[in-house]
Phi, psi and omega in degrees: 000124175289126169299115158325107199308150186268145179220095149251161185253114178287117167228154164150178189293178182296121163114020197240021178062017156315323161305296164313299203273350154287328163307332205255336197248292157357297210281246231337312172295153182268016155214156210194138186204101201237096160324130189224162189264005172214155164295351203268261198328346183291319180295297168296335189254340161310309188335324230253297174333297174293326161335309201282326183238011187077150165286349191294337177238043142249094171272147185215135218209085190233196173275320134294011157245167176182103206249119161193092212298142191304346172225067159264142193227357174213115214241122199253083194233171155303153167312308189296340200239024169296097183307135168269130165086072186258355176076005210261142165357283201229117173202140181203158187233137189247153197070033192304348196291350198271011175293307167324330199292134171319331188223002163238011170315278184325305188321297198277350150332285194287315145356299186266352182223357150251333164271140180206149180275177173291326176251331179184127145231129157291161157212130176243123185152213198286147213276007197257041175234351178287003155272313179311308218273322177284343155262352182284305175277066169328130174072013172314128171285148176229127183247083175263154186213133183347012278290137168307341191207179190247194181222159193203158195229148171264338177075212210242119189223154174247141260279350186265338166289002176283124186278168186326179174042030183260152188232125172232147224242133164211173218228029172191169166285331170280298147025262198307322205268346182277251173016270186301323166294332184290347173266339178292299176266009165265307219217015167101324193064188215205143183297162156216143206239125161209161188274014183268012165265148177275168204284343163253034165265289180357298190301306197282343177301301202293308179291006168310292185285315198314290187296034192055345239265341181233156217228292179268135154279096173253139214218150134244196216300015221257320173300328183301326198260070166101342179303134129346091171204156214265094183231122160291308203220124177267078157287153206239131167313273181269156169232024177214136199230140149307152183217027184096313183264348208190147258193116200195146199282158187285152195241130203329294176323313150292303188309326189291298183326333204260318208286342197279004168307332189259104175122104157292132174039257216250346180303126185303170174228157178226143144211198208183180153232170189214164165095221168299316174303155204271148155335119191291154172310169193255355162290315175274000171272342188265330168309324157317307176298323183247340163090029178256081195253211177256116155353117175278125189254346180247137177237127198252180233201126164204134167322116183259358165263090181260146180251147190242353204303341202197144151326298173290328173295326173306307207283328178309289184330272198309002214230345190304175173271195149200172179230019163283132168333302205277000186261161100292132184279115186314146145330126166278134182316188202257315163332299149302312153333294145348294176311279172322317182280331193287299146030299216277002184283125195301273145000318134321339178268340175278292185318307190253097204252354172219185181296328170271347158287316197298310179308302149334293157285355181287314188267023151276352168277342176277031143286160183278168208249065206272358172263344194040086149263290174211163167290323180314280178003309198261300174302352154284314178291340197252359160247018192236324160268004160250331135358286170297302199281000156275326189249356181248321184089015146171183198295113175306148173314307180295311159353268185300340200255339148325286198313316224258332189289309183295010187227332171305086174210142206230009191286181188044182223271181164320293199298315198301308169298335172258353168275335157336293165327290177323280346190284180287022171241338150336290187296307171290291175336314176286297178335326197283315189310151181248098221060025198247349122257219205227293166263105169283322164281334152313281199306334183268340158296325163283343194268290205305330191288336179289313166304351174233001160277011194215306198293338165293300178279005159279346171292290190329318188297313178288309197293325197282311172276355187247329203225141126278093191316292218290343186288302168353298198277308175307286200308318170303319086019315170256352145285316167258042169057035161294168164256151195265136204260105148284146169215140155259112182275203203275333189266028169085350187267153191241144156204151186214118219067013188121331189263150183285120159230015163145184185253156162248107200265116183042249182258002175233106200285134171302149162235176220261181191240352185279004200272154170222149142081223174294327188283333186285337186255358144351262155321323177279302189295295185292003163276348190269337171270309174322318188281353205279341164266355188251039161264296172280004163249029193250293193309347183275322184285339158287326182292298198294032204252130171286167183299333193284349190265008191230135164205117175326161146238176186263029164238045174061033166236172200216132241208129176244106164089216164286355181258145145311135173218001166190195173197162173266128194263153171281147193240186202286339184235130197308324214259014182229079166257190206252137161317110152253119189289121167262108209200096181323158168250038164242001157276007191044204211282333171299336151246005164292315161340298198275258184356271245285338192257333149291302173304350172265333156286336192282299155328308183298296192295348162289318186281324186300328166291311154287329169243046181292308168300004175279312181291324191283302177324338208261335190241004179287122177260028187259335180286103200251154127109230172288343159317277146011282167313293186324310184309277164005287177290349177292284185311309164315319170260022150064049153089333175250141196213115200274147189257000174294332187266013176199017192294324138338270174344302201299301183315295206286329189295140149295171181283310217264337178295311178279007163289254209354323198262340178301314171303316162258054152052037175250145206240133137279117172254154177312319203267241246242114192246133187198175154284105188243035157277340181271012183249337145353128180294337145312297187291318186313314216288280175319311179308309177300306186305338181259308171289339146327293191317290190307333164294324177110355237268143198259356181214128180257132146310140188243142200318163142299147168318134188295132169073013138325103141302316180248170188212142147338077198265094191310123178323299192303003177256109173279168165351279179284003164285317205277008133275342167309306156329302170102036169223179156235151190277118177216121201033238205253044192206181188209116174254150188278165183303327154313312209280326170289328175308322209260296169310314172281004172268337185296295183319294171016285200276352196272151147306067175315319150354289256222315187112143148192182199235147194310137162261125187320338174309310185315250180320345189287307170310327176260357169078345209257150178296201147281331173286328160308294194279354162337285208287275175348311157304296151002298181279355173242029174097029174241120163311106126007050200254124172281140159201178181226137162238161144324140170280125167263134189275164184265133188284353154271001194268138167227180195252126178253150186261151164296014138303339195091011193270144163274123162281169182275167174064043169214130169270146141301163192302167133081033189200145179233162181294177198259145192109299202255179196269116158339140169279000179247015178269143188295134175293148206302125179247140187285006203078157160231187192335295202265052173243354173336148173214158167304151149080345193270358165276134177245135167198208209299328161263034173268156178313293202247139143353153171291006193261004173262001175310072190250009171218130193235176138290158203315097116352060168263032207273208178279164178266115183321148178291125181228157188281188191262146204288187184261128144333133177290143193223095167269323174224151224252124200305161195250148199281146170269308175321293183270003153084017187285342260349112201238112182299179190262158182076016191229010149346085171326332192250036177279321209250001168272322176254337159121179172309124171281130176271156160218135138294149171202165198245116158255149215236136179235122199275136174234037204286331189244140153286115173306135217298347166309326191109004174267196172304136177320152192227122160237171173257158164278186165203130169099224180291344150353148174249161201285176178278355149290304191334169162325151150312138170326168166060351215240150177098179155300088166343147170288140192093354207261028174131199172280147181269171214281165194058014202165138179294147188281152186259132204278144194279126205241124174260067170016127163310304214222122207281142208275127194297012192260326187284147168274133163295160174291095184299342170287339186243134199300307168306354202237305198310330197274352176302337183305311200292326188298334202262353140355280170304315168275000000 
């Protein structure tokens, strides 16, 4: 006797292993064929089969895929794409509740009332399908089951406040794509699921979540139909979806679908809403909760005995009633649609003239519409193949491989990639039909290699904006009270478990600047418990760092290498000021300690080195009385002292006191009294930063250059800053001081009274033009007066003729003009630092002459003025009119172009007045003129040519102003020699 097929309905909520157990039942039979409602889940449950049974017997079968081994025995298909009449043992369809649904309703219809195995079919899905299936389905067995856990609703929390493992549900692309960024910079960030990913984007978006690697999920409705996933908790974004026509609320019974996701096998579940959506009613969270809906009374439905004779008797077919109650006539499909539009084409109308053309075109229209652009669109494409499959027998090679080429690409963004996706998944559904290309396993190998190089890089894509790895990775680690492994390489960047998360500057961490919001207090705790042991092995290693690897800057900070690690503050004494450690305070107190007490050995021992004549002086206890006072004032102005500020003091000291202050290398200068061990560009360097501090001052002045006589003197410095420098300010320029002291010994021997004019020695020291040093006199009291004379040829310089004769305006070899510097004599070097000698400054107490000045500071400046060298006078220049040859100084145009003029400058002192109130008084020296002489300025200048009756006589100077003359008690060079020679 033949057994009667068994038909039973699995019914009952989400989570109650319904799904296991039609697998289970599959497996048993030796064929076996089970319908499923996403291509995703179509994909999982092949997945789970071949584990059990090898592949070799497992087929998989949707509209773009098609796996299907020559000894298949268990067939794994989409609803729509379920083959008819396969006979096989065992068959069941899941998610039968979807028969209701407006636009796949008719599919699981026909489904339900034509398919069946040979030995058993299952339906699988909501208990609100056991009436429409007890009248459709005569003698149906009803099997209900249990949910494994329970569900509980939470009401409304908002999306930073969703605890791990939650899945939020939105109903659009833009939506799900809002979310996952708003989870991105909050909580790290979350895969993401639609059903519009191929199953290996899918696949790889979920191990995303599965493996911890995301906390969240954001999905659409697309999760409700069978996945599987480790989901605590659901909140629903929205409680309303477009459904192709309309816009319209999810109804208890979807929403349960979605929501019965949370809680795997024995786990409890929660769910909810978040965003914008309202708190669900209190009827529909408890009908949710208990699993209690409303009865489904309709089912939808389109007539499956298609007639083929004609285009219209098809669409007539599909377009019939019925008169079972519990039926409906489905909406019309994409499909039909289709239909209807290719219909009105003359050439489409032509081609499908029988019954195997008609058919032909029936199933190019049911490929899906996987671009949404438009139905014209889509009804183009679907006249251009079929076209080729009426009149070719299928999709030409060069086509297809245009097509399949144009897509093969893997550059741009999320939408570009996914519509790529769409695009190819057309062309594979036509790879998939069985004759409708030419090489079929080429083409299907190929369309799918392109589809999963575009499904990667879109995963790739979504994972680079949705998910923030390193937040990721940290919040998990610090949930689970890991300890976190930190590393710093040699450029200071930290990463921690792998990930980058900012730099470490000395002793204080950089945080990275792109983290925002959450992701930033993120990043901050775990990095600050990760660096906490490499904070103390950094400080062991800076207390142990030699002094050459710690150096100031010249706004007081204080620097190991290229990083900050402080800064310096005024302290009770200019020359001990005090550390502050730039020192995180989660590295503690122990190592801000450790920083702060090296840095403060390194300050000391930087000042005890560089201002060793401050400290010895400071500590001479053999210096009594005014010495003693004098030392004092030294050590307050840190070795440079305008003497103008102490010139009483100065009067008063004796010869032994100032031998005593002499002995630690203090100098008097006219200008200055100052160290000039201390003009070294080190200590200078330092003095401004300690007289800053001690000033108060929030922007320090910055030293000079090294080996500057002169400097710029920028409106914004003042006066005591450019002593602090170790210059002084005179017109628009500032010299330094040694150099000026040098420069006043020069002066010296010249008439100041009377006029004189700068000696190339003059300028060779100051670097300077004429005019420079013009505007430089000018600033230390002189008057400046320009004028032009004729250039006087030298009465030795001649020409030599081939006789051998000389002309005038030819120096001979080996000879330089009177005046300027020999051409083998060294141009002026300013010295350096450690050639310092007693005695090389001179002023009213120097030991020695300028010429014993033979060590200055280190000299890189501007270049002393020199003359310019002679031209090679290889040949005698040709006359251009008579084509002649014209020796030189014998110039036809001589007495035509005139005299070659030169500037010159004469310098007059006008700095002081006399307490009468009259005109300044000088003595000349050498040929000077007397204190009878003319006014200054009045007259011929000295130098201005030959005087009348006779060649000028060249003007001759003294070392030394001859002792029958007075000194100018008005002139700064001169006047304090009165008092010394006083004394003596």
């Amino acid at each position: 006797m033949e057994m009667r097929s068994r038909v039973a309905a699995v019914l009952g909520p989400t989570n109650t292993g319904k799904t296991h157990y039609a697998i289970d039942r599959m497996l048993g039979y030796r064929t076996g064929i089970i319908g499923l409602p996403l291509r995703l889940l179509a994909r999982e449950v092949y997945d789970k089969i071949v584990a059990a049974r090898g592949p070799g017997v497992v087929a998989l079968v949707t509209g773009e895929e098609r796996i299907v081994p020559p000894r298949a025995a268990y067939w794994v298909c989409t609803v729509e794409a379920m083959p008819e009449g396969m006979g096989t043992d065992f068959a069941a369809i899941d998610e039968i509740q979807l028969c209701a649904d407006p636009e796949r309703g008719h599919v699981f219809t026909d489904r339900l009332l034509r398919m069946r195995g040979t030995h058993e079919t299952l339906f699988m899905g909501s208990d609100t399908m056991r009436g429409p299936i007890a009248a459709l389905v005569p003698g149906c067995e009803f099997m209900a089951r249990e949910r494994m856990s329970q569900l509980s609703y939470l009401g409304s929390k908002k999306i930073s406040r969703l605890r791990p493992r939650s899945a939020i549900v939105g109903f659009s692309v833009e939506n799900v794509y809002a979310i996952a960024e708003l989870l991105r910079r909050q909580k790290g960030g979350a895969a993401v699921v639609m059903g519009a990913l191929s199953p290996r984007t899918r696949n790889a978006q979920v191990e995303l979540y599965q493996n911890g690697e995301v906390d969240y999920l954001v999905a659409t409705d697309a999760i409700g139909m069978g996945l599987n996933l480790d989901i605590d908790h659901v909140a629903f974004s929205s409680l309303t979806k477009f459904d192709g026509r309309r816009m319209r609320p999810l109804a208890p019974n979807e929403l349960a679908q979605i929501a019965g996701r949370a809680g795997r096998g024995m786990s409890h579940g929660t769910f909810g809403v978040t965003g914008e959506a309202p708190p669900l009613q209190e009827d529909v969270a408890e009908a949710i909760c208990n699993h209690r809906f409303t009865p489904i009374k309709k089912l939808n439905w389109r007539n499956a005995k298609l007639r083929f004779g004609s285009i219209d008797a098809l669409i007539a077919s599909l377009e019939e009633g019925t008169d079972d109650p519990i039926l409906v006539k489905a909406r019309e499909a994409d499909d039909l649609q289709a239909l209807k539009e290719l219909a009105t084409r003359a050439e489409v109308q032509a081609r499908a003239s029988d019954a195997r053309s008609v058919q032909l075109l029936w199933d190019v229209c049911r490929i899906p519409d996987f671009r949404g652009i438009s139905h014209a669109e889509h009804a183009g494409l679907l006249d251009v193949i079929f076209g080729y499959l009426h009149e070719k027998g299928g999709v030409p090679d060069d086509f297809l491989a245009r097509q399949v080429h144009r897509i093969d690409r893997t550059d741009g963004d999320i939408d570009t990639l996914s519509k790529r996706l769409a695009y190819i998944r057309t062309w594979t559904y036509v790879a998939q039909r069985k004759g409708w290309v030419g090489d079929e396993e080429h083409w299907r190998d190929r369309t799918r290699a392109v589809e999963d190089r575009v499904s990667d890089a879109l995963h790739e894509r979504l994972t680079q904006r949705f998910v923030d790895r390193r937040t990721s990775v940290l919040l998990r680690r610090l949930k689970q009270k890991e300890a976190l492994l930190a590393e710093v390489n040699d450029k200071g960047e930290v990463t921690v478990e792998g990930e980058f998360v900012g730099r470490l500057e000395g002793f204080r961490f950089r945080q990275d600047k792109d983290a925002q919001g959450q992701e930033a207090k993120t990043l901050k705790t775990a990095s600050m418990q990760a660096l906490a042991p490499h904070f103390h092995l950094r400080a062991d290693r800076f207390y142990n760092a030699h002094d050459t690897e710690i150096d100031f800057t010249e706004q007081g900070g204080l620097m190991w290498g290229d990083q900050a690690v402080g800064k310096l503050e005024k302290g009770d004494d200019a020359l001990k000021p005090r550390v502050v450690a730039f020192v995180d305070e989660e590295a503690g107190p122990d190592v801000r300690q450790k920083v702060e007490r090296r840095l403060q050995h390194f300050i000391d021992r930087k000042i005890a080195a560089l201002f060793e004549p401050l400290i010895n002086i400071q500590r001479d206890e053999t210096l009594t009385g005014l010495a003693k006072g004098f030392a004092f004032r030294m050590v307050e102005a840190m070795g440079v002292l305008p003497r103008g500020l102490v010139a009483n003091d100065v009067k008063e000291l004796d010869q032994d006191a100032r031998g005593a202050l002499r002995k630690h290398g203090l100098r008097f200068g006219q200008f200055t009294v100052f160290m000039p061990l201390l003009l070294k560009p080190a200590p200078t360097r330092l003095r401004l930063v300690l007289w800053s501090l001690a000033q108060g001052h929030d922007t320090f002045p910055e030293a000079p250059p090294p080996g500057l006589v002169t400097v710029p003197a920028e409106a914004g410095t003042s006066n005591d800053a450019f002593t602090v420098m170790g210059y002084r300010r005179a017109g628009s320029r500032a010299i330094r001081i040694d150099m000026l002291e040098r420069l006043a010994d020069m002066v010296r021997v010249e008439d100041s009274r009377g006029g004189f004019e700068a000696k190339a020695d003059m300028l060779s020291i100051t670097g300077l033009t004429l005019e420079q040093f013009a505007d430089l006199m000018q600033g230390l009291g002189y008057r400046a007066e320009k004028g032009e004379r004729a250039k006087e040829k030298p009465v030795d310089q001649v020409v030599p003729t081939d006789e051998g004769v000389a002309h005038e305006g030819q120096v001979p070899a080996g000879e330089a003009p009177e005046g300027a510097p020999a051409p083998d004599a060294p141009v002026f070097d300013a010295g350096q630092p450690d050639a310092v000698e007693a005695g090389a400054l001179t002023g009213e107490d120097s030991e020695s002459p300028a010429s014993d000045a033979a060590e200055a500071i280190t000299d890189h400046g501007e270049a002393p003025i020199a003359a310019e060298p002679a031209q090679p006078q290889d040949e005698a220049p040709v006359d251009k009119v008579s084509g002649e040859e014209t020796p030189l100084g014998t110039a036809p145009d001589a007495e035509i172009a005139g005299p070659e003029m030169e500037t010159f400058y004469t310098f007059t002192w006008v700095g002081t007045r006399t307490r009468g109130g009259g005109k300044p008084q000088g003595q000349g020296h050498g040929q000077g003129r007397g204190r009878g002489g003319p006014p200054k300025g009045k007259g011929k200048p000295k130098g201005k040519g030959p005087r009348e009756g006779g060649p000028k006589k060249a003007q001759s100077f003294e070392a030394r102003p001859q002792k029958k003359d007075k000194i100018d008690p008005d002139n700064p060079f001169a006047a304090a020699l009165q008092g010394f020679k006083g004394k003596s």
